[in-house]
N, C-alpha and C positions, 0 to 999 in steps of 0.2 A: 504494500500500500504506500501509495506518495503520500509525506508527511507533513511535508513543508519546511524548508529551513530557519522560518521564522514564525513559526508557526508552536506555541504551547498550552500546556493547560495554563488557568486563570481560574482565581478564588477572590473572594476578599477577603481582608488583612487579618482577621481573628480566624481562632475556632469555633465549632457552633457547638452550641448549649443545646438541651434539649428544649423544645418549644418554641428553638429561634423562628422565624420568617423565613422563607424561599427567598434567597438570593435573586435579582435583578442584574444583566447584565447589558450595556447597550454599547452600540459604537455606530457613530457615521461612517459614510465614502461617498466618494465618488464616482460616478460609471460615464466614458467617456463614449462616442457615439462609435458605430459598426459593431456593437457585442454579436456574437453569434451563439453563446451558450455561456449559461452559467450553472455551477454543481457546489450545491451545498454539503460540505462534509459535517457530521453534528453526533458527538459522545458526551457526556460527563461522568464526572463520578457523585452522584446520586440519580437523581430522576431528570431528564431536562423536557423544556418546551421552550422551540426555537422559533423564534419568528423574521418576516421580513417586510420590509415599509407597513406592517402593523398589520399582517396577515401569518396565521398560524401554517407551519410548513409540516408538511408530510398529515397522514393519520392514523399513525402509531399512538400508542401510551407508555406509561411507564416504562419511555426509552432511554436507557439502551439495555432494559430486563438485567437480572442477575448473571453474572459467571463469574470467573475464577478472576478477578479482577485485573490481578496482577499476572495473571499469567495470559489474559484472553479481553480485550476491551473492542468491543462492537463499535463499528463509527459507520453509521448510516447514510449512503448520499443520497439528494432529491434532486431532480431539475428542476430548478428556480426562475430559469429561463426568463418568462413570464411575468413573473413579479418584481425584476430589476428594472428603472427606468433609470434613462439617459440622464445624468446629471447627478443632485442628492439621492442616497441613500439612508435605509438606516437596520442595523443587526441587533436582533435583540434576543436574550434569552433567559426563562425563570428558571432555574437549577435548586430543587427540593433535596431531602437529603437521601430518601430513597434506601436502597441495600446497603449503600456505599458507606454513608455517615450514621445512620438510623439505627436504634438497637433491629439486634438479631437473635434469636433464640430464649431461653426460657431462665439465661443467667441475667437480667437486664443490660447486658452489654452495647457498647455503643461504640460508633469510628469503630469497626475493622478492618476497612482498607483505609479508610480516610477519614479525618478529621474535621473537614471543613467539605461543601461542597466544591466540585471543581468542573470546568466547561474547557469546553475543546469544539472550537469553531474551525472550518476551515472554507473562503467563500473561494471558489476559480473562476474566474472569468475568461473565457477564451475569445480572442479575436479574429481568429485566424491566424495573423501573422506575430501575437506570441498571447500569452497566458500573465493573468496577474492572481496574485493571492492577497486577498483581504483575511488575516487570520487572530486566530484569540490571543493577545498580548498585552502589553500595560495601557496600550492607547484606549481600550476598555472601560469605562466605568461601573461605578458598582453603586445597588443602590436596594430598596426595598419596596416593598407593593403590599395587594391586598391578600396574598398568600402568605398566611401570619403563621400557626403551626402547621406542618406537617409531617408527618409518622406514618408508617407503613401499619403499624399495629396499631396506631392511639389514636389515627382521622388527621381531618384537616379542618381548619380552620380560615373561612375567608368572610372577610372585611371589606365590602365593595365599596363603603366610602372610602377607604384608603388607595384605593386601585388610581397610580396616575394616569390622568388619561394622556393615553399620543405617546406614553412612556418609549414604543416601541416603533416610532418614523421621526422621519426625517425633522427636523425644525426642535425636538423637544428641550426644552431649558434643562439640562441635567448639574448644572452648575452647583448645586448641593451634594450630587455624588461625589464618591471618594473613587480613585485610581484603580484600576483592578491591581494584583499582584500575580508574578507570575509561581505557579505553582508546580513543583518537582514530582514527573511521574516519570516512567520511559516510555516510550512511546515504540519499541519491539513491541509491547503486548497490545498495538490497537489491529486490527483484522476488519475483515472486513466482513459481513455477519452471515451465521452457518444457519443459524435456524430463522423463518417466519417473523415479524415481529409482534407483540404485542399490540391487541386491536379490540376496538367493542365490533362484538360479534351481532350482537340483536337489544331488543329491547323488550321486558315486560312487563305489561300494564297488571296494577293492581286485581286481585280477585274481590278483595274484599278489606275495606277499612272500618274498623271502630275503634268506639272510646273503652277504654280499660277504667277501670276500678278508677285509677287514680288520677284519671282525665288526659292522659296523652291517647294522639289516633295512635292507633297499632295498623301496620300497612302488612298483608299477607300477598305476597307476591305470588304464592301458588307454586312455587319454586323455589330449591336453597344454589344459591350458585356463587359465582366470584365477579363480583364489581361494585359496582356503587348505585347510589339514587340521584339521579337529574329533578331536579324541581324549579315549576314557575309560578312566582308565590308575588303578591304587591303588596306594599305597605309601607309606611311610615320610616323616614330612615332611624337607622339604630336599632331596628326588631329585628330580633334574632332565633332564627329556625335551629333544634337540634335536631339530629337525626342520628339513633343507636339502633344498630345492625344486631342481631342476632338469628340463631338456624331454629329455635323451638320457643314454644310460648311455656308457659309454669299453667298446671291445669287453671290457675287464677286467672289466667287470658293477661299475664304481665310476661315483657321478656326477659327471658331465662338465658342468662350469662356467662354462665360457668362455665360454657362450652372453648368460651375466647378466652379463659383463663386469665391474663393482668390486660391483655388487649384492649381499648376503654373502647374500640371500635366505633368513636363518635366524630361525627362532621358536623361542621356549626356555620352557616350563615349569616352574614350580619348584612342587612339591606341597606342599602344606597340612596332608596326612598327620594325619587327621582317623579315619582307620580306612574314610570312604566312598567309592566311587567318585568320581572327580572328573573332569567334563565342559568340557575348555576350546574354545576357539579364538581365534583374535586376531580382532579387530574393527577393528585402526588400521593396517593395512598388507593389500596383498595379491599374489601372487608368478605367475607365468606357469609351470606346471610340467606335468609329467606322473609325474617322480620323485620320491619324496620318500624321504630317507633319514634315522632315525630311529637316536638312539644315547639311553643313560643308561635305556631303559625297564624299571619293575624287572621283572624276568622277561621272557617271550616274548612282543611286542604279537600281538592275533588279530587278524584279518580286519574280525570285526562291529565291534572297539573303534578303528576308522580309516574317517573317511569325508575324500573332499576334498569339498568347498564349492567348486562353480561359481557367482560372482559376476561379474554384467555390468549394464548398464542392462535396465530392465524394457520393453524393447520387448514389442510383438505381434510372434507371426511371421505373414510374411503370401505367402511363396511356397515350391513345393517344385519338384523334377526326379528324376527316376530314370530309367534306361534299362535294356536289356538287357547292357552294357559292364558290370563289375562294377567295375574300375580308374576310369572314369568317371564312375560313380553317388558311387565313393569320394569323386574327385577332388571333386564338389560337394559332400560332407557335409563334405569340408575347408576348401573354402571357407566352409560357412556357422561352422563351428566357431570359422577365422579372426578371420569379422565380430563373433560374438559376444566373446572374447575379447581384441577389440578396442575394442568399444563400453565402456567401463569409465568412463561420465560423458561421455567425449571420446572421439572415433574417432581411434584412437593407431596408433603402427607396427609396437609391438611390444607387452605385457606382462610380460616378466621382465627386462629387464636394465636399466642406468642410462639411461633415455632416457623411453620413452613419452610420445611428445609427438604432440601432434595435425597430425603431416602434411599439411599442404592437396593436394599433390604425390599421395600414396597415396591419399586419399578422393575424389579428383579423378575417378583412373585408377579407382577399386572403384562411387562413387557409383552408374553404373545398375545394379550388381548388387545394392546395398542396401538400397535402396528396390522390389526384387522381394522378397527376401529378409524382409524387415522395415519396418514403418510405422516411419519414420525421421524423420519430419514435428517429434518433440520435439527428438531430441537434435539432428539435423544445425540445426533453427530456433533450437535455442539456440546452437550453435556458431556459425552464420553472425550471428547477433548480438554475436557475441565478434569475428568477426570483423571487419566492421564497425566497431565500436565502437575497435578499436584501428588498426584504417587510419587512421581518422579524426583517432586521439593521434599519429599516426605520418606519414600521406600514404603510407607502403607496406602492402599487403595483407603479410601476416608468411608466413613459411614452415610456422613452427607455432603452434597456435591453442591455447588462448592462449599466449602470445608469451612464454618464457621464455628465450631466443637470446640469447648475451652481441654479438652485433653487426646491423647493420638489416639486413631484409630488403628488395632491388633486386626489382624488378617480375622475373620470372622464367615461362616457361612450364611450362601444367600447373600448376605449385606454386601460382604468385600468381592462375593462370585461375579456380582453386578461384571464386573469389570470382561469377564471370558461372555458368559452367559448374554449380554445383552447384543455385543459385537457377533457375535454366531446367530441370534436370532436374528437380525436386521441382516446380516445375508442371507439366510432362508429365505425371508420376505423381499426380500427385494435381485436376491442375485448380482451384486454387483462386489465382486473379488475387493474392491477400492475401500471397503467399509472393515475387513479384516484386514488390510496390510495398516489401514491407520491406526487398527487398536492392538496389533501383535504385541508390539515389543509392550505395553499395558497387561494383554494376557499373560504374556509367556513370564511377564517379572512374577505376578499373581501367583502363576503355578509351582514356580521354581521357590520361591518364597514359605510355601506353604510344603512344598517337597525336603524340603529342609528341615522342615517341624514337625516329622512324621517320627512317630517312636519305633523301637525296633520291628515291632510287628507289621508297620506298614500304615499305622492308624494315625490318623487325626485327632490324638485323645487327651492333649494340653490346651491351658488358651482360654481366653472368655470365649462365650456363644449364646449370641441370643436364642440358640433353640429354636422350638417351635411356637415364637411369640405369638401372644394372645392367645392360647388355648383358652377357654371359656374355661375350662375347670382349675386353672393359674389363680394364684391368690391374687386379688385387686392391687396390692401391694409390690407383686412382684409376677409380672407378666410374663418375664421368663422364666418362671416355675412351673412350666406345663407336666403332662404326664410321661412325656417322651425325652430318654436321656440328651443332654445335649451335643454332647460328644458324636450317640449316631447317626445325629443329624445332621453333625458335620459331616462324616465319614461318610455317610450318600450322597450328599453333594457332592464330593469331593472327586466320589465315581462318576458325576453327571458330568462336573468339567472338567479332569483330563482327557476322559472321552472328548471332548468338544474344540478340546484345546491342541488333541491328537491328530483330528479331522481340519482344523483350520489350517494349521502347518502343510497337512497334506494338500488341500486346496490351493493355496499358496509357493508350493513346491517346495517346499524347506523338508527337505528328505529327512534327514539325521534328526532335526529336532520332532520329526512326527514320530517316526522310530521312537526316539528316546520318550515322548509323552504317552503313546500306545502302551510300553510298556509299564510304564508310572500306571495307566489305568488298570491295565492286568494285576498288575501289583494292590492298589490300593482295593481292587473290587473282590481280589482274594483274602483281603484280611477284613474287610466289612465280612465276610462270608463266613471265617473263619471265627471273629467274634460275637456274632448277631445273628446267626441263620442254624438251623438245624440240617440236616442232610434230607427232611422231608419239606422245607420251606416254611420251618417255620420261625417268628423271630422271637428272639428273646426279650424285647421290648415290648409286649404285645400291647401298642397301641394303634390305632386307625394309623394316625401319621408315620407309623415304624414301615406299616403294612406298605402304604401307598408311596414312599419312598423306594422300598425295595421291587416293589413293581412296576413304577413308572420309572427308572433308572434305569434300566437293563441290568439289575445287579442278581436276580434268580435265574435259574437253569430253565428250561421249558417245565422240567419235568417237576420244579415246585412249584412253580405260577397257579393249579391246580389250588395245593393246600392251602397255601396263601391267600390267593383270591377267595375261598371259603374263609378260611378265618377271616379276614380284613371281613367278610357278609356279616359273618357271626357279630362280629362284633359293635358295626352299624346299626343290628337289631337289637342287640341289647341295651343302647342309647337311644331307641326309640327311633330310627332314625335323621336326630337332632346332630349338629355340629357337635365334634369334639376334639378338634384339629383347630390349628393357629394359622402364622404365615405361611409355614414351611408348608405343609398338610394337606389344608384348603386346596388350594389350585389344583393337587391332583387328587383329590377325594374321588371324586364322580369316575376320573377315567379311569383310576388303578381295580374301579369296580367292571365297568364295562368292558374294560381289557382283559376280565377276568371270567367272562359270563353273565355278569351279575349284575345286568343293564336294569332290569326290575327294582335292584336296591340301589341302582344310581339313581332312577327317576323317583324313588320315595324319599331319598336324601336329598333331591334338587327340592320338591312338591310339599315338605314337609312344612307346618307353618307355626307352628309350636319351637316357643325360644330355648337353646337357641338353635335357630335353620337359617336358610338364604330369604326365605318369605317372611319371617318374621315382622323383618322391619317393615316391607311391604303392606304387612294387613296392620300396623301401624300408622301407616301414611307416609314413609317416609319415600322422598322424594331421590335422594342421593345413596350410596355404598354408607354403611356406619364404619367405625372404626373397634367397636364390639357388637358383638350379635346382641345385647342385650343395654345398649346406649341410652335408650328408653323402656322403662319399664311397665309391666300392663297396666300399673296405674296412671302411667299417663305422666308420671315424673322422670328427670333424668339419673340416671346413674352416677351418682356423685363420685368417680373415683379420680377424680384429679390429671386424668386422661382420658378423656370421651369425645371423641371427635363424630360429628354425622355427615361427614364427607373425608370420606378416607378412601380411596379406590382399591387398594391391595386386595379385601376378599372379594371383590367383582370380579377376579380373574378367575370365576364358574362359568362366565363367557366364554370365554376359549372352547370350553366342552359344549356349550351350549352351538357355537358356528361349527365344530367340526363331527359333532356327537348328533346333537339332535337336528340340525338344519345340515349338517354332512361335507364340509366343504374341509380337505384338508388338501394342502399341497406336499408332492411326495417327490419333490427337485425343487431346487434353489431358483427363486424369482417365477415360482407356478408352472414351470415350463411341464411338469408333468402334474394332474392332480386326481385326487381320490373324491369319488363324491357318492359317499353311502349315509345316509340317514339310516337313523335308529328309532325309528318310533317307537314310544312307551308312554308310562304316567300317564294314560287316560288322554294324552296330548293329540288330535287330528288332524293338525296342521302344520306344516312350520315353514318359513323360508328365509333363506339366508341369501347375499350378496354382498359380494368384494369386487374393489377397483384393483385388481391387482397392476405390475408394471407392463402386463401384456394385454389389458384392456380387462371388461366384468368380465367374474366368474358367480354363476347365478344359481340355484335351486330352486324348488316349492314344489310341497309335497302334502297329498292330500287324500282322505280316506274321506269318500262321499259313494253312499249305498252302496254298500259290500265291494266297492272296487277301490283303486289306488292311481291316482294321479301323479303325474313325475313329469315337472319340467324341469329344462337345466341347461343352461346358456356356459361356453365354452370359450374364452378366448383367444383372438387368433396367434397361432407361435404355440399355440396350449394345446394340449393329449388330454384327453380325460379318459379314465376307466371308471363307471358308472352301476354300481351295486345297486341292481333295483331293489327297495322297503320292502319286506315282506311277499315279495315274490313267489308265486305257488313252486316253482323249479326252481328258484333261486338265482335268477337268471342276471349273468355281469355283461353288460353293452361295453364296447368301445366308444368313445365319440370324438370326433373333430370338432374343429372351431366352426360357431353357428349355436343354433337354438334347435332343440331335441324336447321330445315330447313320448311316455310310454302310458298307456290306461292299462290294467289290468283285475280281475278279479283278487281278493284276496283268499287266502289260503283257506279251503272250509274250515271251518270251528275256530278262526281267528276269533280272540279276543270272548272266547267262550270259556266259563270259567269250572273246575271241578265240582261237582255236587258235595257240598258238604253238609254236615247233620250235629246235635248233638251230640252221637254216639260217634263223630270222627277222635281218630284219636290224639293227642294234642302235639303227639311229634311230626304228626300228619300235618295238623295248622299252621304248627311255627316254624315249617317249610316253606310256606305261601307269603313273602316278602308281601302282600297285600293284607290279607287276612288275619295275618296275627298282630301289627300293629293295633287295629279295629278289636280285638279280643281284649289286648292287651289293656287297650285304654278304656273298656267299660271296667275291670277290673280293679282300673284304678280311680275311677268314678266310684266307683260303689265299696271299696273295700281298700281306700289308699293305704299304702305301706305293707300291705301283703303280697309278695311276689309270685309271680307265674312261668314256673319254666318248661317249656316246650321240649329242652332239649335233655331235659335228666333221663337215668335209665328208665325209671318209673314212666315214665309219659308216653311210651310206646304201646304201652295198655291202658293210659286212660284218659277219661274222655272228657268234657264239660259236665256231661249228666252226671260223671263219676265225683268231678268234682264239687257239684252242687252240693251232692247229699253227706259231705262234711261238712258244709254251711250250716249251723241251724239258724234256722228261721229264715229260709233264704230273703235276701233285700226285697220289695215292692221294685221291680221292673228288672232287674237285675237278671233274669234268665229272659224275659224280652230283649232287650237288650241282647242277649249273647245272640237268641237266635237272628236279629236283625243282622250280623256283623258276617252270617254263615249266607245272606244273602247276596246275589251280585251287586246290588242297590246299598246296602248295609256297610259295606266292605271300603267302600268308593269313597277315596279321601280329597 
């Protein structure tokens, strides 16, 4: 990038305090007649908004978004063209304090890269016959405006009587400004930008406003997303509008807080009181909400004069799913909501509260669903160059990208894999060799790193590890205290990415080092085997997460996948099948069942809605991924535990099974060029369709069970092979297809979807065979007689039956044997 040799960053003279005012910066010029182009180059360090003869440039936000500051500084150009005239000029720009100067994280820290904000202008004017640069230097003044606080976490605060008018053209008195100073950064780290920028995406009007209890309008957006509220309010100058963000109301119809943690998440307007309408919104901050509660407004605010502004990075989207499940269709537009309201420059954890910081750990576990979801090729390639970039200042891959942790981040599973794991998935998806040679020497440090800290057996069994964080049966206190050692959670990861890291090397031609990680993976997937697996597949960690690790990893034989995939069943049902899996878990819950036979206990574990499940939140109302299956509680309260986010994307990655499992689209070559498309209908579900923009154009499905037959469409892209597993097929019948649109009807298989006759003289090892059936038993049992257990699978239970078990009841309950037989019918059974 040309930098300019007179060309620097510029602050003014002090450091900023908290609650200081946005910096003001202005400078004249001159433009002499024949311009043929002029290009605005424009970074700071905090948030900027740059303007020219008193016209706002470009329509980005919170630009130049987060990265690794020091190692990565985005400088944006515009053609300005247009808005240069012959003669006077004038350059202006307001510099907030943004990522750069603004606390970060949950210790109140403040300045981590910088102290003060800082601007970096660079104006080119081209002639033709030579080029001039107008650039950010002491000719500068500095000065202040109606952007009085702003915080990323705490709002903003603007004062439109203080707003100088003309501040920012040609002619303005600035003679009360003070000098700019020039301010020391390097300028190797500006680039010129990898990812999308930051933009309002859309707008949404109010569902519904009322008065609370305590006389402010409460604004329900209908929606929890990332950005802010626009309002056009009149009145008297000096009145001033608050407005507090939050994701949930308190069953008292007040908003509920807690969720933002120290974040005051308030924006305040002060009017100008001009006699006109006046149109604000902040531009230097932005908040995670779905409430917004509104005080000081003078009169009754309406509906039309409140929008919120969803702000995310300007992805494409580039994948969708729907079914006939309507809890389920939800479940994925929460996910995708998630993603987006996460994307905010850096793929974060949260959006409202004091943290948002870019997870490796949560994008790790979300990454295959986001790269369906959305062409992620900008931002996750500018993050993995953040990432990168400071492993390298570091020797450890960081936890959060960029790296704003007051202590180092220890090689760690999941969290630190980010690093192999994310660069191998973005070439799947996309097929482009260029995305793995830029993150190798990233990978290869990772593996080698962690090859180092293997103990003699081969294992990954020192070291902090987050585990399988959030398991729901984890103490509140201590989320990485789930029921699965943490150790073998590392050690299966560990199998996923030397494999990955074995395979990129090979893609890339680097013989010797694929050699040498193939057999790191032999190695390391022999001593998971050695200390965690039985010779009949079973593990000795016996939980859900141990299971579905060693099955979706490639780390069992064929010939234990059997035993294993029953137990991992067994075990689903005896959780009722409710979640009991974390980060690590989750994501392959559903397939380590489907992979295993045991598509019936996938679909009662996606369908379940009882906390905690994936529906849960869902028949809650929630609009977004939580960040615990149990964030809101049936009563309608939040979950006080000092971590409770209702916009967390990580456990939405059941999408992924949802596009490749029940709507069928998987690709089985790099960049789609070969792909698989088998649906799996189950769960009562008759519909589903999926489509993806992959690099080779759509890839389509939908698939339908309408009067006893089976519908199948399915669009191919061109450059694309598809092999096409018809649903249910009475022969079972695989199509080839080319590129084009494809269409099969057929009958389904007789006695599809017809169920056993059972009675109450079945016998009960009989019922708690029927992944449908015996949940439905299960829970009148605990309706009518909680705390007394039912086991299906003891020796005893192959002789006996419900009738057998009543007649130890005395007194049987009033409905308690209705009830059972209701649960032995097709209609009864049906969750």
């Amino acid at each position: 990038m040309r930098k300019g040799s007179t060309v620097s960053f510029i602050s003014a003279a002090t450091p900023a305090d908290a609650g200081d005012p946005a910096v003001y910066f202005r400078r004249e010029f001159a433009v002499a007649r024949g311009l043929r182009r002029a290009t605005l180059h424009v970074t700071a360090l905090g948030i900027v908004e740059p303007y020219l003869n008193g016209v706002r440039v470009g329509d980005d936000v919170l630009s130049p978004g987060w990265t690794s500051y020091r190692h990565h500084l985005d400088v944006r150009a515009h053609d300005v063209t247009d808005l240069v005239a012959t003669g006077g000029n004038a350059l202006g720009a307001i510099v907030g304090e943004g990522w750069a100067v603004g606390r970060l994280g949950w210790e109140n820290k403040r300045a981590h890269y910088s102290d003060r904000p800082a601007l970096y202008l660079r104006l080119e004017l081209d002639y033709g016959d030579r080029c001039e640069t107008i650039g950010t230097d002491p000719a500068f003044r500095v000065g202040s405006g109606a952007v009085r606080a702003n915080s990323l976490y705490d709002g903003e605060t603007y004062d439109a009587r203080l707003d100088p008018a003309g501040w920012n053209r040609y002619g303005f008195d600035d003679s009360d400004w003070t000098p700019a100073h020039p301010f020391a950064w390097n300028l190797d780290a500006l680039r010129e930008p990898i990812a999308p920028p930051i933009a309002r995406i859309e707008e949404l009007a109010p569902v519904e406003i009322r008065t609370s209890a305590s006389g402010a309008a409460i604004v329900d957006f209908g929606q929890n997303i990332s950005g802010w509220v626009r309002i056009t309010v009149s009145g008297a100058a000096g009145d001033t509008v608050v407005i507090r963000h939050a994701e949930m109301l308190t069953p008292a119809g007040e908003l509920e807080t807690e969720t933002n943690r120290t974040a005051r998440a308030t924006d305040t307007y002060i009017l100008r009181g001009d006699g006109e309408p006046e149109t604000w919104e902040p531009r230097f901050t932005f908040h995670g909400f779905r409430y917004a509660e509104i005080t000081g407004w003078p009169g009754e605010p309406a509906a039309d004069a409140i929008r919120a502004v969803v702000v995310h990075s300007a992805m494409t989207r580039t994948g969708w799913f729907d079914c006939s499940h309507e809890l389920v269709t939800k479940l994925h537009a929460n996910t995708v909501w998630s993603m987006r309201d996460n994307f905010v420059g850096v793929p974060t954890d949260c959006p409202q509260r004091d943290e948002r910081l870019g997870w490796t750990g949560d994008l790790n576990a979300f990454a295959p669903t986001a790269a369906y979801l959305y062409d992620v090729r900008g931002v996750l390639g500018s993050w993995l160059a953040d990432l990168a970039a400071e492993q390298t200042a570091t020797g450890n891959v960081p936890w959060v990208v960029p790296d704003v942790l007051p202590n180092p981040s220890p090689p760690t599973a999941l969290w630190s894999d980010a690093a192999v794991s994310v660069p191998w998935l973005l070439y799947q998806e996309y097929g482009d060799e260029r995305i793995l040679a830029a993150s190798y020497d990233s990978m290869a440090a990772f593996i080698r790193q962690v090859e180092a800290l293997l103990d003699d057996h081969g294992l990954w069994s020192t070291g902090f590890q987050y585990g399988d964080w959030l398991d729901p049966d984890a103490p509140a206190d201590n989320p990485a205290g789930g029921k699965t050692d943490r150790h073998l959670v590392a050690a299966a990861y560990l199998c996923r990415t030397t494999r990955e890291m074995a395979q990129a090397a090979a893609v890339l031609g680097r013989d010797a080092d694929a050699a040498h990680f193939s057999a790191l993976a032999d190695r390391v997937r022999a001593a998971f085997r050695r200390e965690y697996v039985t010779d009949a597949g079973r593990i000795v960690n016996e939980s859900a997460t141990a299971y579905a690790l060693a099955v979706t990893f490639g780390i069992l034989d064929d010939d234990q996948l059997a035993k294993a995939g029953n137990r991992l069943a067994e075990l689903v049902a005896q959780s009722g099948y409710r979640i009991s899996t974390g980060f690590a878990g989750t994501p392959l819950l559903t397939d380590a069942l489907s992979a295993t036979g045991h598509l019936d206990e996938a679909y009662l574990v996606l369908t379940e809605t009882a906390c905690p499940s994936f529906l849960y939140p869902v028949t809650r109302g929630a609009t977004t991924i939580w960040e615990r299956w149990d964030a809101v509680l049936p009563d309608g309260t939040l979950n006080a535990t000092g971590m409770t986010s209702l916009n967390h994307y990580a456990l939405g990655a059941v999408a992924d099974w949802l596009h490749r499992v029940v709507g069928g689209l998987q690709r089985t070559a790099p960049g789609w060029q070969r792909i698989r498309i088998a649906p799996q209908p189950g769960g009562g579900i008759t519909h589903a369709s999926a489509a993806h923009d992959t690099v080779r154009g759509r890839v389509a499905v939908s698939w339908r069970i309408d009067g006893g037959e089976m519908a199948v469409e399915v669009t191919v892209p061109a450059g694309a092979e598809a092999t096409v597993v018809l649903p249910l097929h009475p022969a079972a019948a695989v199509e080839q297809a080319g590129p084009g649109d494809h269409a099969w009807r057929y009958p389904l298989p007789e006695g599809h979807g017809a169920r056993p006759e059972y009675t109450m003289d079945t016998p009960l090892k009989t019922l708690a065979g029927d992944p449908v059936v015996w949940p439905a038993v299960t829970a009148v049992f605990a309706k009518h007689l909680p705390g007394i257990p039912i086991d299906g699978n003891a020796p005893e239970a192959a002789a006996m039956s419900l009738a057998v078990v009543l007649q130890y009841i005395p007194g049987v309950m009033t409905g308690l044997e209705d009830d059972l037989r209701a649960t032995l019918t097709p209609e009864g059974s049906t969750r």
